[in-house]
NUPATI-986844 format. One record per atom (N, C-alpha, C): residue in one letter; x, y, z. Coordinates in Angstrom, 3 decimals. Example, Ala and Ser with C-alpha at 12.3 -4.5 7.8 and 13.67 -1.06 7.14 Angstrom:
# residues 2
<"A", <13.190, -5.690, 7.800>>
<"A", <12.300, -4.500, 7.800>>
<"A", <13.200, -3.300, 7.800>>
<"S", <12.850, -2.250, 7.080>>
<"S", <13.670, -1.060, 7.140>>
<"S", <12.900, 0.030, 7.870>>
//
This chain:
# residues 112
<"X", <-40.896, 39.698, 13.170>>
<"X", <-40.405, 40.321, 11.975>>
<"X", <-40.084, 41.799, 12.217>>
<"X", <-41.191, 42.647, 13.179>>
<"X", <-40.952, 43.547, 13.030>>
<"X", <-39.122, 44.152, 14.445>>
<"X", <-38.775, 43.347, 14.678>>
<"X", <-37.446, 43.011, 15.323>>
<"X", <-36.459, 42.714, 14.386>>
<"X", <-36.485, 41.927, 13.434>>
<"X", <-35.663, 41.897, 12.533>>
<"X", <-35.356, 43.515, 11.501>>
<"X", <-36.335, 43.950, 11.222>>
<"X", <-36.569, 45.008, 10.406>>
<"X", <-35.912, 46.749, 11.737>>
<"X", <-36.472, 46.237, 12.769>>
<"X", <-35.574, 47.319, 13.691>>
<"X", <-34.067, 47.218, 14.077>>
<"X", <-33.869, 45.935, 13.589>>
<"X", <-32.337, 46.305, 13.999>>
<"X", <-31.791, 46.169, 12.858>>
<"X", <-32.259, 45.983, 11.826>>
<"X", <-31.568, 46.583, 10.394>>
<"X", <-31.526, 48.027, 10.067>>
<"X", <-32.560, 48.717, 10.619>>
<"X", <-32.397, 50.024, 10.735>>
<"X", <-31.634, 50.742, 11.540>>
<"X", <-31.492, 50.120, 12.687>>
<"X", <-30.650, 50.447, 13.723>>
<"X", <-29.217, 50.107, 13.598>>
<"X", <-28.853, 48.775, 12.634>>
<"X", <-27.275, 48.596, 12.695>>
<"X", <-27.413, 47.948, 11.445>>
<"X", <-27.300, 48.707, 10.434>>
<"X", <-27.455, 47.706, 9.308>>
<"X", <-25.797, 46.997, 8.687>>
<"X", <-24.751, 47.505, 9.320>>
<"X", <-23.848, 46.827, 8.586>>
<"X", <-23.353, 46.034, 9.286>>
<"X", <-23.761, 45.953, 10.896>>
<"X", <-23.516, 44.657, 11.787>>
<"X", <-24.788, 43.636, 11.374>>
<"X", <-25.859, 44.355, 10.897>>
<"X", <-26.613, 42.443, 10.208>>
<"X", <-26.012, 42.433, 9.078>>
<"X", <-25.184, 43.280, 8.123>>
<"X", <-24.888, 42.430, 6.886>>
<"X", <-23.559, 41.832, 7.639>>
<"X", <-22.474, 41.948, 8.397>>
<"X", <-21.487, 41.020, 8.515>>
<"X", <-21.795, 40.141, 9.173>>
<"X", <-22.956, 40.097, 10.456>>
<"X", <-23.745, 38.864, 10.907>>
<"X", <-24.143, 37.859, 9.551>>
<"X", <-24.549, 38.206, 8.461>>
<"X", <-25.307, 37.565, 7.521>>
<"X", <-24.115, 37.511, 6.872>>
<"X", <-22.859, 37.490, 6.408>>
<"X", <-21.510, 37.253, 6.078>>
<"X", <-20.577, 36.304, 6.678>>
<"X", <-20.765, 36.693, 7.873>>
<"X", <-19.941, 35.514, 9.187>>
<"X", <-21.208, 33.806, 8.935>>
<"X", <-22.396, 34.266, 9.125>>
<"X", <-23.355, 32.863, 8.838>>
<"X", <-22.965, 32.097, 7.341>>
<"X", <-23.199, 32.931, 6.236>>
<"X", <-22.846, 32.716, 5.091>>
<"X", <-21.611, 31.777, 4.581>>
<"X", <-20.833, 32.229, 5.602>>
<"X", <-18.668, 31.357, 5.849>>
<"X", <-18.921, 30.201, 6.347>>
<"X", <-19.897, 30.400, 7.306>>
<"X", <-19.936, 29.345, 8.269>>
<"X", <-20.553, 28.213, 7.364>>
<"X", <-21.913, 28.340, 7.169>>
<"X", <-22.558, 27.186, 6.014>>
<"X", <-21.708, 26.908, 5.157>>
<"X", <-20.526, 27.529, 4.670>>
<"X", <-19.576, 26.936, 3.685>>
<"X", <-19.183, 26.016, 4.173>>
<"X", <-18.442, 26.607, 5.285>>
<"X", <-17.021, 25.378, 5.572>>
<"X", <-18.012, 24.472, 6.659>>
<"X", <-19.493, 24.630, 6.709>>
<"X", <-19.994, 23.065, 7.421>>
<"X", <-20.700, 22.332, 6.178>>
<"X", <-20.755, 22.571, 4.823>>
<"X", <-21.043, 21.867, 3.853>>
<"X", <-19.413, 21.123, 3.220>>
<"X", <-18.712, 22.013, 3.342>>
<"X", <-17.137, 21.361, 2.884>>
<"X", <-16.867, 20.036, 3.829>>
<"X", <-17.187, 20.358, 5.312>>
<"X", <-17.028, 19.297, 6.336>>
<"X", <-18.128, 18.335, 5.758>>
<"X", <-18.959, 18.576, 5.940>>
<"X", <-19.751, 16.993, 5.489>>
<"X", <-19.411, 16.594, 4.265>>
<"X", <-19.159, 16.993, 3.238>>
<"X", <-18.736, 16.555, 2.133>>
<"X", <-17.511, 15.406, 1.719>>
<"X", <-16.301, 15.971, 2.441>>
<"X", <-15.323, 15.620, 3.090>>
<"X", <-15.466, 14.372, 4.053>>
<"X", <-16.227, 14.620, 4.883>>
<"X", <-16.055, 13.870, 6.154>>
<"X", <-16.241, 12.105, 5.685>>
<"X", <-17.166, 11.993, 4.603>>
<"X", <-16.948, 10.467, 4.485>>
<"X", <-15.506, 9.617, 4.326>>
<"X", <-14.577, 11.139, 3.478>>
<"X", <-13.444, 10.265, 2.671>>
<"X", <-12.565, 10.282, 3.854>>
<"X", <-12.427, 10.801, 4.995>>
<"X", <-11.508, 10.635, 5.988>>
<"X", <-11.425, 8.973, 6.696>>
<"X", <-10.288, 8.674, 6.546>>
<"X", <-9.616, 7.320, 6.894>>
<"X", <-8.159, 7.322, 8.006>>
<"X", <-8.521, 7.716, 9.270>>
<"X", <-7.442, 7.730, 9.780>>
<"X", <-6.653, 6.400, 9.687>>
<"X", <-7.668, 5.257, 9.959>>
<"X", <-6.774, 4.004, 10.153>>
<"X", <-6.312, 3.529, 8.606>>
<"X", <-6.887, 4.276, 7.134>>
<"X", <-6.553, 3.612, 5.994>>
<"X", <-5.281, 3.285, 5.912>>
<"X", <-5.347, 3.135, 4.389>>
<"X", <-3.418, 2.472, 4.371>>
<"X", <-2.986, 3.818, 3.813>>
<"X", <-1.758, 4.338, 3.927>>
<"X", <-1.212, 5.726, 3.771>>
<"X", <-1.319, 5.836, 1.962>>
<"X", <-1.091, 7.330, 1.767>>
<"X", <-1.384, 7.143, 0.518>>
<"X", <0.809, 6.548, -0.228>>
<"X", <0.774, 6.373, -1.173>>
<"X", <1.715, 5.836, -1.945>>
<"X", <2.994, 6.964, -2.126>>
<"X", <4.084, 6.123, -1.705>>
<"X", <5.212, 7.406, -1.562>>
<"X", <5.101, 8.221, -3.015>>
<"X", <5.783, 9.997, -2.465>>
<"X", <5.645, 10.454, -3.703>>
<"X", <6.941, 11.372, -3.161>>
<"X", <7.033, 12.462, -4.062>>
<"X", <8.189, 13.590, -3.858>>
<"X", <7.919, 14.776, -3.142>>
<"X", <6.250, 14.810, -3.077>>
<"X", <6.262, 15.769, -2.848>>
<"X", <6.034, 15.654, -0.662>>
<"X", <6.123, 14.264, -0.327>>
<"X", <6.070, 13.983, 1.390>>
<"X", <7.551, 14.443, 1.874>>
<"X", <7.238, 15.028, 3.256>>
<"X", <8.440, 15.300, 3.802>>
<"X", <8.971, 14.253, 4.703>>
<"X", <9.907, 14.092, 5.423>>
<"X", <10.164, 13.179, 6.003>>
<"X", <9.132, 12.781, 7.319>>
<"X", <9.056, 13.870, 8.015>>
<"X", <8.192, 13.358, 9.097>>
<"X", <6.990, 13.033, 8.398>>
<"X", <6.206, 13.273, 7.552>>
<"X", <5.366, 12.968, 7.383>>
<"X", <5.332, 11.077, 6.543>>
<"X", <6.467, 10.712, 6.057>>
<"X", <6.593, 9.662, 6.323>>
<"X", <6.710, 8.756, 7.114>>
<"X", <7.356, 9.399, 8.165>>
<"X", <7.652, 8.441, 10.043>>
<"X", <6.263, 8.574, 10.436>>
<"X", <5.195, 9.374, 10.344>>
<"X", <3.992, 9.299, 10.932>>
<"X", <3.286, 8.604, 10.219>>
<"X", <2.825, 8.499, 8.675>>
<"X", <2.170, 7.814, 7.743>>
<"X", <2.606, 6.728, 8.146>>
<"X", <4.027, 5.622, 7.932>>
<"X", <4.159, 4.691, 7.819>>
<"X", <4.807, 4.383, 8.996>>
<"X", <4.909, 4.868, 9.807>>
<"X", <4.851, 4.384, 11.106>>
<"X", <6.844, 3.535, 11.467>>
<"X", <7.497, 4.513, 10.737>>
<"X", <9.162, 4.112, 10.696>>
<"X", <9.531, 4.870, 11.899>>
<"X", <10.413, 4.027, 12.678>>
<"X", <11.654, 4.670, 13.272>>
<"X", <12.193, 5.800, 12.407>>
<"X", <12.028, 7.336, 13.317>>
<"X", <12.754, 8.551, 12.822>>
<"X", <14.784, 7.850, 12.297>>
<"X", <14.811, 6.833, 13.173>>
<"X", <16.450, 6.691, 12.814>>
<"X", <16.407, 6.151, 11.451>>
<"X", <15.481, 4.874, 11.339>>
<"X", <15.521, 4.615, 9.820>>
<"X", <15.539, 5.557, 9.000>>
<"X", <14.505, 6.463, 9.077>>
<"X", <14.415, 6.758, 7.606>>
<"X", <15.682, 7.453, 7.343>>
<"X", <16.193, 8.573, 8.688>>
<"X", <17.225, 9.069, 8.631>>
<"X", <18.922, 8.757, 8.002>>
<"X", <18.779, 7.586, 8.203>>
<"X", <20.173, 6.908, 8.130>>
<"X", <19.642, 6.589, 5.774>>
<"X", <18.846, 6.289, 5.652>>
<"X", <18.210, 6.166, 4.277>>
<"X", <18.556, 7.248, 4.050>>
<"X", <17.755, 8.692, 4.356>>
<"X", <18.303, 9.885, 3.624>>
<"X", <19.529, 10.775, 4.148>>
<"X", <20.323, 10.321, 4.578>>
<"X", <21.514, 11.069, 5.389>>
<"X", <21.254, 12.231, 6.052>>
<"X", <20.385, 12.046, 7.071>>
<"X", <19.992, 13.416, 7.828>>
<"X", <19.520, 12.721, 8.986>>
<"X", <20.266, 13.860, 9.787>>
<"X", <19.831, 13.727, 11.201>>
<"X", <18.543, 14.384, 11.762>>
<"X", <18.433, 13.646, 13.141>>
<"X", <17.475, 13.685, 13.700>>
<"X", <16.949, 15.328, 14.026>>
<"X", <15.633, 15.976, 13.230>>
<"X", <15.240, 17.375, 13.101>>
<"X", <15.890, 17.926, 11.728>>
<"X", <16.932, 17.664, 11.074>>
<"X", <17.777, 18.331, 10.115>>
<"X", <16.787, 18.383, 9.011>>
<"X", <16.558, 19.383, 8.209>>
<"X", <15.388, 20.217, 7.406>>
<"X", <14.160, 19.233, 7.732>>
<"X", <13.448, 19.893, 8.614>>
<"X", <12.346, 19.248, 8.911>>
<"X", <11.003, 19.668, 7.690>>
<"X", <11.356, 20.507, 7.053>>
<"X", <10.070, 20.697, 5.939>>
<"X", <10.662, 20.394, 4.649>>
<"X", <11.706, 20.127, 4.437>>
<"X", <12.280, 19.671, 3.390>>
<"X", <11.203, 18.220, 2.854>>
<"X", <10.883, 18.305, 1.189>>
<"X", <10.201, 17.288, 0.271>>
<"X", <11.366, 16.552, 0.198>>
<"X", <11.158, 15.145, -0.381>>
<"X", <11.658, 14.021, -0.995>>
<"X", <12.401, 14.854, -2.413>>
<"X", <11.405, 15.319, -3.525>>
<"X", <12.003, 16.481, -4.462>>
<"X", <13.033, 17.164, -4.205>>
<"X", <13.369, 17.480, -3.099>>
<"X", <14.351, 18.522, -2.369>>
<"X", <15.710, 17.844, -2.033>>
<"X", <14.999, 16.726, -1.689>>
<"X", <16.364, 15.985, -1.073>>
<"X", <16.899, 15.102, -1.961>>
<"X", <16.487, 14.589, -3.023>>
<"X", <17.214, 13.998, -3.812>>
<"X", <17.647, 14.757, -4.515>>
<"X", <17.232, 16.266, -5.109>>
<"X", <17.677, 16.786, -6.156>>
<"X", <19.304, 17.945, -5.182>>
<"X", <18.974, 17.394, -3.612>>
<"X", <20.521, 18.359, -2.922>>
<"X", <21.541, 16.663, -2.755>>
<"X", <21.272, 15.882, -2.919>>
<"X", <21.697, 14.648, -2.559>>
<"X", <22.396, 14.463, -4.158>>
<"X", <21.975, 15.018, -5.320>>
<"X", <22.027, 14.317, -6.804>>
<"X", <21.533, 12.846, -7.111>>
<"X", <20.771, 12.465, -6.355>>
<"X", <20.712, 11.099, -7.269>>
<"X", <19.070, 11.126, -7.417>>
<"X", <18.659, 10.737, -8.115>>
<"X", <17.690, 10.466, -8.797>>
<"X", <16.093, 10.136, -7.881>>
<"X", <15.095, 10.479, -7.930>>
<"X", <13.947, 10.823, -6.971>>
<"X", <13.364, 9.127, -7.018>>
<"X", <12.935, 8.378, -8.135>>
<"X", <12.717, 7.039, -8.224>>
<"X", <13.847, 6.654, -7.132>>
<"X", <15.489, 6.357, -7.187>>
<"X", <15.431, 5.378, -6.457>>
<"X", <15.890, 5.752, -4.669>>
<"X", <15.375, 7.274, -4.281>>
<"X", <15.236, 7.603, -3.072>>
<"X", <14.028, 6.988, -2.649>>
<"X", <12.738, 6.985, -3.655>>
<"X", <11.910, 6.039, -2.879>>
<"X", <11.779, 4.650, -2.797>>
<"X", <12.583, 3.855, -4.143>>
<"X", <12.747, 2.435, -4.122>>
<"X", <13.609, 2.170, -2.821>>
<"X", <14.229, 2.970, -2.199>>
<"X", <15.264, 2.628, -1.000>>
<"X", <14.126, 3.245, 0.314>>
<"X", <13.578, 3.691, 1.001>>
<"X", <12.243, 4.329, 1.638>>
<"X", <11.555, 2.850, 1.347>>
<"X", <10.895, 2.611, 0.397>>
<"X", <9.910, 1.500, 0.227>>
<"X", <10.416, 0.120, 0.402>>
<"X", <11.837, 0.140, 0.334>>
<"X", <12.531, -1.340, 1.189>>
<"X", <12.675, -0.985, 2.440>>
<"X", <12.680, -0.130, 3.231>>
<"X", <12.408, -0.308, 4.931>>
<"X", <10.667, -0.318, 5.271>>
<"X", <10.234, 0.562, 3.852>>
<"X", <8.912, 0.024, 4.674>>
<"X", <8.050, -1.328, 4.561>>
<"X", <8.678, -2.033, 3.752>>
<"X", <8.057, -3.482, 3.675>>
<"X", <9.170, -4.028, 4.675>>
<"X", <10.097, -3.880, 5.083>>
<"X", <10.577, -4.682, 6.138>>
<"X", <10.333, -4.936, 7.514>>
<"X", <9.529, -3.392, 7.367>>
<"X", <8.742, -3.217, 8.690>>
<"X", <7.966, -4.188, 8.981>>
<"X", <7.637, -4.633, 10.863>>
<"X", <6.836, -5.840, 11.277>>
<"X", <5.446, -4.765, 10.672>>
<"X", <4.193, -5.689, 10.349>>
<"X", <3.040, -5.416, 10.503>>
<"X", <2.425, -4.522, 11.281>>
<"X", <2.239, -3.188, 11.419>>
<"X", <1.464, -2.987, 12.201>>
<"X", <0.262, -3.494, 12.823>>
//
């Protein structure tokens, strides 16, 4: 104890950011366990929406980059952070049936 109490005297605002940096840390390892049950790499992807970008559909559902491409008229890399929201509303047609057309290649897909 009396080591603890000398180097608070000796550096007291390197033990309060020591006791700040620990403090962060117990956060984000209580967020991780908390978390960690609901992680499902192999689950089933979650349900198309507007707000997924394209790659993140070719990786979720496991499509040929050409499919989906040739579905939303864009080539291979062309706005790579671009939403579904984005692209139907630069496309004009309507966000429902950009994904009713998306969700017929992905049921056509073999089984993973």
């Amino acid at each position: 104890m009396r080591r603890l109490a000398r180097l608070w005297h000796a550096h007291p605002l390197l033990v309060l950011a020591f006791l700040a940096a620990c403090l962060l840390f117990a956060g984000f390892l209580i967020r991780l366990l908390l978390l960690a049950p609901h992680w499902h790499p192999d689950g089933p992807p979650p349900p198309l929406a507007g707000w997924m970008t394209p790659r993140f559909i070719i990786h979720a559902y496991h499509l040929p980059p050409e499919d989906l491409g040739a579905i939303l008229g864009l080539d291979r890399g062309e706005k790579p952070r671009a939403t579904l929201d984005q692209i139907a509303a630069e496309q004009g047609v309507p966000l429902a049936d950009l994904l009713a057309r998306i969700a017929a290649v992905i049921a056509a897909q073999p089984p993973q």
